[in-house]
VEXZATOR-446663 format. One line per 5 residues: number of its first residue (from 1); for each residue x, y, z of N, C-alpha, C. Coordinates in pm, 1 decimal, m for minus. Atoms other than C-alpha are relative to their C-alpha. Layout:
NUM	X Y Z X Y Z X Y Z | ...
This chain:
1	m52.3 m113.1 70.9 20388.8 5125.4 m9424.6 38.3 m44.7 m140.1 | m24.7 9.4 154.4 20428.4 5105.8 m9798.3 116.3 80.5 m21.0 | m125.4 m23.4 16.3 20734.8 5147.0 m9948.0 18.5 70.0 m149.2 | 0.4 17.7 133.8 20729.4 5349.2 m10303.5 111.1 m44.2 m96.1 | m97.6 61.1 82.7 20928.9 5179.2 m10543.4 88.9 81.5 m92.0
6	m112.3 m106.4 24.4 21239.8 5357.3 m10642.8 11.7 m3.7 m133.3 | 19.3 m26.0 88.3 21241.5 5540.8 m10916.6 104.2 m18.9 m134.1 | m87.4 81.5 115.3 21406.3 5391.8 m11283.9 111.5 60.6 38.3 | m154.4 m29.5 49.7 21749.5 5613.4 m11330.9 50.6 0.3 124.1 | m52.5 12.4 m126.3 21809.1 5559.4 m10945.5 115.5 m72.9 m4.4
11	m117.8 156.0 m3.5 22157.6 5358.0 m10931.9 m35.1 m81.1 142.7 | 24.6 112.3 m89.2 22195.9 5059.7 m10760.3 37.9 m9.4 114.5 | m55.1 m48.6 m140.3 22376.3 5158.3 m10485.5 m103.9 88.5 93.6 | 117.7 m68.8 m149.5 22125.3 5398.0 m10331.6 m83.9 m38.1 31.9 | 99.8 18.0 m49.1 21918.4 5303.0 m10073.8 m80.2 101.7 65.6
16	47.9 m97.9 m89.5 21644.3 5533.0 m9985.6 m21.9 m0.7 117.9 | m48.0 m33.4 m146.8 21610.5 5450.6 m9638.3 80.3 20.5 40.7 | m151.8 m40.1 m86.0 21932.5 5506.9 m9538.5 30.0 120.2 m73.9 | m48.2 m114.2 43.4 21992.8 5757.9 m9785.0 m86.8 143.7 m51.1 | 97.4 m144.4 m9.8 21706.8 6011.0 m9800.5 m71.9 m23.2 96.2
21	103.5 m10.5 m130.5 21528.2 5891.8 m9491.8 50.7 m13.9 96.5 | m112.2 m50.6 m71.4 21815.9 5859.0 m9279.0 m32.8 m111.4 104.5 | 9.9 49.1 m89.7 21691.0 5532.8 m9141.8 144.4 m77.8 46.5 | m144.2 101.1 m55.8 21997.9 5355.2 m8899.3 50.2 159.8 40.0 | m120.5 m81.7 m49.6 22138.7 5691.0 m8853.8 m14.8 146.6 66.2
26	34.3 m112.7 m63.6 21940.1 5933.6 m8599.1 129.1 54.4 103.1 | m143.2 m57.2 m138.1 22285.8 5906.5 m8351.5 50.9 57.6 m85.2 | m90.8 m61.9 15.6 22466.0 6068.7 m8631.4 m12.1 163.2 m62.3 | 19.9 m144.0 66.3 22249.5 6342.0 m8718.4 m43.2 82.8 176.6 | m12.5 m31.5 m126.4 22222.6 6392.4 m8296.6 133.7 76.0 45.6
31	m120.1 m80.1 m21.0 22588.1 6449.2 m8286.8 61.0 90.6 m45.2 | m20.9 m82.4 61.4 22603.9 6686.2 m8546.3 m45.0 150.1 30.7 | 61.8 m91.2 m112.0 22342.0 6915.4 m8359.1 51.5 69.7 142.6 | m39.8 m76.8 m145.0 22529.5 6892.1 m8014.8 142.9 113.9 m80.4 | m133.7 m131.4 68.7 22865.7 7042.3 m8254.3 m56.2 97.2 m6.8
36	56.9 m64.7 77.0 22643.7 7258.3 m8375.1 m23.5 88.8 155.6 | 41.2 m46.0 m113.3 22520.1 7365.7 m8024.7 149.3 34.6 85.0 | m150.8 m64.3 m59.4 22863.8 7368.4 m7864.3 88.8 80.6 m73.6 | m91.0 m75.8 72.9 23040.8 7547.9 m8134.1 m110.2 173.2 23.3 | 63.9 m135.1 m50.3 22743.1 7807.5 m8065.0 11.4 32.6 166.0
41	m48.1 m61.4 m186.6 22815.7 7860.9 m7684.8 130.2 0.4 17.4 | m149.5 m83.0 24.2 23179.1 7919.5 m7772.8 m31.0 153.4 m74.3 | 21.8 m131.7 103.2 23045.9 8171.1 m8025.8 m25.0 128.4 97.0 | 84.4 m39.4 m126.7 22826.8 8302.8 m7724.0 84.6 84.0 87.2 | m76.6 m74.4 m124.2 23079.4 8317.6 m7455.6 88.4 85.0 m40.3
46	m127.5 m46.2 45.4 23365.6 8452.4 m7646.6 m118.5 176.2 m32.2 | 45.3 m115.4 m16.9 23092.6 8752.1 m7754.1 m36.5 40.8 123.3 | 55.7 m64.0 m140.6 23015.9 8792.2 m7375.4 135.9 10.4 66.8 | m132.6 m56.4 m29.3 23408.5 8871.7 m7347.3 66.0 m115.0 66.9 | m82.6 82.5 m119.0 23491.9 8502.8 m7162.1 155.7 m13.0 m49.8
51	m153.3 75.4 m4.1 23835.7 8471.4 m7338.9 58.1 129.6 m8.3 | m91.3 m115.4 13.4 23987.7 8794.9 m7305.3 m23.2 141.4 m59.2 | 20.7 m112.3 62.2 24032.4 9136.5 m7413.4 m43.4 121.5 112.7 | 36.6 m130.4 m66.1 23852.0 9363.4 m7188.4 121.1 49.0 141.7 | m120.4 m100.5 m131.6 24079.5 9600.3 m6966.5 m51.4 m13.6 124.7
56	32.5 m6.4 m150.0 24125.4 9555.5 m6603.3 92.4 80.1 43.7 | m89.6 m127.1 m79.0 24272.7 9814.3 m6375.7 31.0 m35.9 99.3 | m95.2 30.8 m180.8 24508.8 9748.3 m6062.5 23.5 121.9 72.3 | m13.9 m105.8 m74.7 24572.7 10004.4 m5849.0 94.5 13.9 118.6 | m53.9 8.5 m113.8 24853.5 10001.1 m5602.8 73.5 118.9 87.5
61	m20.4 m142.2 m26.2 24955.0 10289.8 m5353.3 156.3 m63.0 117.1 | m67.3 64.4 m28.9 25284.3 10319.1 m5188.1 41.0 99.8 88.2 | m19.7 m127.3 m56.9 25490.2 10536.9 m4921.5 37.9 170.5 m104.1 | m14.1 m23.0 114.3 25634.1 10709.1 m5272.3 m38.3 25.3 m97.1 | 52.6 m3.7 49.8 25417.5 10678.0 m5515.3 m108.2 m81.4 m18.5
66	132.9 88.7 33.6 25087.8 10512.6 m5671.6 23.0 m52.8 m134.9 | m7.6 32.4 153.7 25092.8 10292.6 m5971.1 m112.6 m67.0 m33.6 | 104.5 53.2 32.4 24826.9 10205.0 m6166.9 15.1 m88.3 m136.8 | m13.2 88.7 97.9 24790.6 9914.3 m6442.3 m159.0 m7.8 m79.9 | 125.7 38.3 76.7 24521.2 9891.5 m6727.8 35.7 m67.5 m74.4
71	m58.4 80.3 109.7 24565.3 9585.1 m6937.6 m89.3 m138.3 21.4 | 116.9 132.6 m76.9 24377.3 9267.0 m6976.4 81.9 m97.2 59.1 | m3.2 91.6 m54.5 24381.2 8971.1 m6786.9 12.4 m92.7 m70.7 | 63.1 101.9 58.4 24268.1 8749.3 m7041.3 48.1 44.3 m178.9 | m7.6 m48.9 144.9 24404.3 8734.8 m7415.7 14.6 m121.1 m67.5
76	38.1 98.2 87.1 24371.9 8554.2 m7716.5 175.8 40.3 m66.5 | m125.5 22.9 108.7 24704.0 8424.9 m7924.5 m43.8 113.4 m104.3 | m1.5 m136.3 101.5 24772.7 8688.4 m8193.1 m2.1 90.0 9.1 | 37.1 m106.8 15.2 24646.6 8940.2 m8069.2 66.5 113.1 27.8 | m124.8 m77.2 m85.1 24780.8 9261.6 m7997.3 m72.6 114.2 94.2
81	40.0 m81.8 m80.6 24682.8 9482.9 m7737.5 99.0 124.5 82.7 | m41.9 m130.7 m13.0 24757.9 9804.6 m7512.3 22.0 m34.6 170.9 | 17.4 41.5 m150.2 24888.8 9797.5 m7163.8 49.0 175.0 66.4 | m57.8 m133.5 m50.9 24908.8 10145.1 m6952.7 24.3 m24.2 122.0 | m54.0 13.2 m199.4 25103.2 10206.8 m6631.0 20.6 170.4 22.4
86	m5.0 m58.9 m53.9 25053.5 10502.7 m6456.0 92.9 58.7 111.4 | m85.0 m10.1 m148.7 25316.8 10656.2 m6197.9 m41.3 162.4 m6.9 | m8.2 m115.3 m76.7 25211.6 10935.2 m5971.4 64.1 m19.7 114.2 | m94.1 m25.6 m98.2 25497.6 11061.5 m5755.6 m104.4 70.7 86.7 | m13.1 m88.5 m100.5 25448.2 11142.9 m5403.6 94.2 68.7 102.8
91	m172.2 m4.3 m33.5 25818.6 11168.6 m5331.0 46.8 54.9 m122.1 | m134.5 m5.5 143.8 26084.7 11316.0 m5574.2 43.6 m166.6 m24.6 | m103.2 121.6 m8.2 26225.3 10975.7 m5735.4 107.9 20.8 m122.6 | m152.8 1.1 65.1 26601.8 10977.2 m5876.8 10.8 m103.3 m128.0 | 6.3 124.2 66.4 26569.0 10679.5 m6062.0 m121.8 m63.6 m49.8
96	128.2 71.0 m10.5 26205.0 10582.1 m6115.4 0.0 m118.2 m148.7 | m11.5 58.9 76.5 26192.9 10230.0 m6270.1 m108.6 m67.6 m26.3 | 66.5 56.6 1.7 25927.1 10064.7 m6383.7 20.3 m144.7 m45.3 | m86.1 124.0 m31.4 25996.3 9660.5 m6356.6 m147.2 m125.4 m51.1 | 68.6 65.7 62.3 25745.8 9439.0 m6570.2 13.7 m166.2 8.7
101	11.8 128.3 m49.8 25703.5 9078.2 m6465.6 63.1 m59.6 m143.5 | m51.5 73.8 137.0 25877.3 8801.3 m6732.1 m98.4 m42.4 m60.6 | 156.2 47.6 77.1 25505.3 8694.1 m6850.2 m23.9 151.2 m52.1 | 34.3 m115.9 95.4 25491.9 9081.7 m7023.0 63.8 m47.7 m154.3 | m105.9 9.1 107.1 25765.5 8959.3 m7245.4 23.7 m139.2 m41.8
106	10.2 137.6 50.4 25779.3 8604.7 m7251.0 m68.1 m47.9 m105.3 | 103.9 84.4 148.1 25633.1 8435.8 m7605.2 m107.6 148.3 m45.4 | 33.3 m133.9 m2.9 25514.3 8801.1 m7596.0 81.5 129.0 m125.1 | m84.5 m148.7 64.8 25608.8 9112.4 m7861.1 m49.8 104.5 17.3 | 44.2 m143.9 m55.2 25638.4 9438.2 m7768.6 64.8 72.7 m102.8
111	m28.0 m101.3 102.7 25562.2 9670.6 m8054.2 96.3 137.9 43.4 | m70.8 m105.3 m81.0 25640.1 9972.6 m7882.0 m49.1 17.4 149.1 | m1.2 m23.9 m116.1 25694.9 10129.6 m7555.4 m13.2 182.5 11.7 | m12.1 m192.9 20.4 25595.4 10550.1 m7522.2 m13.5 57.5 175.7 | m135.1 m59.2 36.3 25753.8 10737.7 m7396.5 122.2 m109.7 18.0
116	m113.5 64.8 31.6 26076.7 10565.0 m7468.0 92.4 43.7 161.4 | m58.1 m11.6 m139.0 26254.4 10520.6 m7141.6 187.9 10.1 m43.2 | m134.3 m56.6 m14.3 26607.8 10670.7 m7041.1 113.2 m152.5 m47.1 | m47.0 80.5 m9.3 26729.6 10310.7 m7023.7 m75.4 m140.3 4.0 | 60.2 131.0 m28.6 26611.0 9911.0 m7017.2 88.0 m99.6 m16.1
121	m94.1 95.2 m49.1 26756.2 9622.1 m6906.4 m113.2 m109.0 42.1 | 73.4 136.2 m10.3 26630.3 9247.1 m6800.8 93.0 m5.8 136.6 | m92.0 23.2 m50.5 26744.9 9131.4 m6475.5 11.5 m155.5 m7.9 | m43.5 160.6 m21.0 26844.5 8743.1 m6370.1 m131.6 m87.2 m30.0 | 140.3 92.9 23.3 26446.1 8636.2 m6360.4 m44.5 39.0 m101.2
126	43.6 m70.2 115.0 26410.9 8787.7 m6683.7 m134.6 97.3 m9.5 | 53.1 m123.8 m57.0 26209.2 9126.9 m6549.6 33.4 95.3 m84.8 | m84.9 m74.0 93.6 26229.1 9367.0 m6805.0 m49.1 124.9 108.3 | m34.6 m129.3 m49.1 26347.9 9712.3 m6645.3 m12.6 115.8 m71.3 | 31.6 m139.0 68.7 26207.6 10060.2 m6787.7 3.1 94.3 123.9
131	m56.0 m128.1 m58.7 26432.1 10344.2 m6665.5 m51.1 137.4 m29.6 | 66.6 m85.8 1.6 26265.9 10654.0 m6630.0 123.4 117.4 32.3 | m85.8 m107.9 m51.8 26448.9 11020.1 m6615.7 m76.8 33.4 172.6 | 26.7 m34.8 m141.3 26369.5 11172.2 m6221.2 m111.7 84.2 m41.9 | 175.7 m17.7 m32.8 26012.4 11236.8 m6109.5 43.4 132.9 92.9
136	34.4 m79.0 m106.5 25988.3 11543.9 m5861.5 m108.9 m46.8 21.7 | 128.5 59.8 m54.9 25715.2 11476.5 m5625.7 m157.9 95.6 m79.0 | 114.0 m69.6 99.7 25358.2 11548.0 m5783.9 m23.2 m34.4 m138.1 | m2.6 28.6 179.3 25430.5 11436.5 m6148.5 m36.1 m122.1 m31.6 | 49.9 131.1 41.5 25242.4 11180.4 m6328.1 94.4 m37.7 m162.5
141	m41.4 46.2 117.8 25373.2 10966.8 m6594.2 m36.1 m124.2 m40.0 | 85.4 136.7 97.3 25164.0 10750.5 m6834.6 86.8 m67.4 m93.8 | m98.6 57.1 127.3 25364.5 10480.1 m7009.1 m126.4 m75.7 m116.8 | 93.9 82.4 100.1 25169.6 10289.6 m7296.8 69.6 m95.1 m68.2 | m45.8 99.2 114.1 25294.9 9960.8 m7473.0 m61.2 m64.4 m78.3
146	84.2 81.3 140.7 25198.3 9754.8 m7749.5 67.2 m90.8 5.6 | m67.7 141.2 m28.2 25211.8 9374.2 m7712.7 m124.9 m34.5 m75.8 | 53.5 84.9 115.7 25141.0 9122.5 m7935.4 21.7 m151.3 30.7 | 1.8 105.2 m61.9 25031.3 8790.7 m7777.6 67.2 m134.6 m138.7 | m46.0 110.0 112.6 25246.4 8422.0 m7952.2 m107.9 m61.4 1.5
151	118.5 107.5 1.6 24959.1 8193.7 m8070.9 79.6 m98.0 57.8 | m28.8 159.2 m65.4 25161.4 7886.5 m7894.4 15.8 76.4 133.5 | m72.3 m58.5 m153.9 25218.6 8121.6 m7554.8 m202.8 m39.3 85.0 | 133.9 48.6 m63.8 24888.1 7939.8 m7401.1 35.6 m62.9 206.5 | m35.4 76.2 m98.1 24830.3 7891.7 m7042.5 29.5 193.9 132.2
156	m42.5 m96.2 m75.0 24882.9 8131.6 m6679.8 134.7 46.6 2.2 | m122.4 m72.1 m49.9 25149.3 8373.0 m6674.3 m14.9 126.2 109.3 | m14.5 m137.7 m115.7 25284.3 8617.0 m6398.2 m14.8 177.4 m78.4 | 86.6 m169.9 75.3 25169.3 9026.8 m6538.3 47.6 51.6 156.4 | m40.1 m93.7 m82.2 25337.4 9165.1 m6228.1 41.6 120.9 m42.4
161	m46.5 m119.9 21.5 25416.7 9516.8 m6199.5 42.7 98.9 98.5 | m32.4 m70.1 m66.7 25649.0 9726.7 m6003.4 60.5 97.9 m10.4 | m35.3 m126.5 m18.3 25784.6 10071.2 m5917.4 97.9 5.2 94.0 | m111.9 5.0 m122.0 26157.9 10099.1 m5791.1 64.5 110.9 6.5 | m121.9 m112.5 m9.5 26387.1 10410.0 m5726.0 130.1 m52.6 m8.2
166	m91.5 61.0 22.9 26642.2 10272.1 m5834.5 26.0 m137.3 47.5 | m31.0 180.0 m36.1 26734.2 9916.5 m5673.0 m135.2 3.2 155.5 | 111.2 m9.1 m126.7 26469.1 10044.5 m5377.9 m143.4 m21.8 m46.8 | 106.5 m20.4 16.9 26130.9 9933.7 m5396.5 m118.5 47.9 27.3 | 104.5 m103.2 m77.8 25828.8 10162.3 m5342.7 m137.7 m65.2 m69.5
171	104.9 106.7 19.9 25546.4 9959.2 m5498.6 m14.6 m85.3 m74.0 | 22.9 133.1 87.6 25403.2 9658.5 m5662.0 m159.1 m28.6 0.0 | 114.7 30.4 48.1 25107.5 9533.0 m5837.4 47.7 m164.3 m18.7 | m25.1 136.5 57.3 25075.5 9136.8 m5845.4 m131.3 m39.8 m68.2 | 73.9 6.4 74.6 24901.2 9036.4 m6114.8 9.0 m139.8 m96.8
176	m4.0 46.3 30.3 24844.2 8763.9 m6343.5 m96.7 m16.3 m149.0 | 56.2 45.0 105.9 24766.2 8662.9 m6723.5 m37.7 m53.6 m50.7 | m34.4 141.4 42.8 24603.8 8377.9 m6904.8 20.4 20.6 m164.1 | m44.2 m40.6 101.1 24669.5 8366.4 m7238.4 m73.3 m173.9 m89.6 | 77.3 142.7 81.1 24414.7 8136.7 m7463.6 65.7 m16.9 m165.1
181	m92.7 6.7 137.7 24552.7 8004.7 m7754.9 m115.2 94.0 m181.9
């Protein structure tokens, strides 16, 4: 192989094999490719929904009532999203509370809450409590919140969700969140 002889204003420092022909250094233009390839099958999965976002629905039925949960499973730090809970009475309830696992609220912000409940409270496991005025039997009531995931809140949390008449419980949804950074 002939070698052409490098051309006058070339400095002395560059060598063209190594430096336009890239001989000695196919491992480092190999590893640049697999980045290149793994940063595209993150790109990939994340557009085929793997880290979060899309709504899942729970459904739990009770002697009392039925509650239903739409909210994701899966969320990305920052973000903020929409969580709905459903209560259809099949009982009058006096008290109807709705009782949000400590992973709703934990490293968690909650823009708002609609309709704005009669009352709220946290209990000992840090459960936040949304007091409702009294249901007669038959009446539905859609709550809607707005939460806004912490970029450091990474990792499984509990997304439980229950329905009490006051200190009595009439159903529950167990559920769970992960929360990618």
């Amino acid at each position: 192989m002939n070698e052409e002889p490098p051309p006058r204003d070339l400095p002395a420092e560059i060598d063209l094999g190594r430096h336009r022909d890239f001989r000695g250094r196919g491992a480092g233009q190999w590893l640049r490719r697999g980045f290149l390839l793994l940063l595209l099958a993150l790109v990939v999965a994340a557009l085929a929904n793997a880290f979060g976002q899309a709504d899942a629905t729970d459904t739990a039925e009770g002697p009392g009532a039925t509650l239903s949960v739409k909210a994701p499973s899966r969320v990305r730090g920052g973000i903020t999203y929409q969580g709905e809970f459903v209560i259809h009475t099949k009982e009058a309830l006096a008290a109807p509370t709705l009782v949000l696992s400590r992973g709703w609220v934990d490293q968690t912000t909650i823009n708002t809450i609609q309709p704005e409940p009669e009352g709220s409270t946290t209990d000992a496991a840090g459960d936040l409590k949304l007091r409702y005025a009294a249901m007669p039997a038959g009446r539905t009531l859609v709550v809607y919140g707005q939460f806004q995931v912490n970029p450091l809140n990474v990792g499984p949390h509990d997304g439980g969700v229950a329905l009490y008449d006051g200190s009595k419980p009439i159903v529950s949804i167990p559920r769970s969140q992960f929360d990618f950074p």
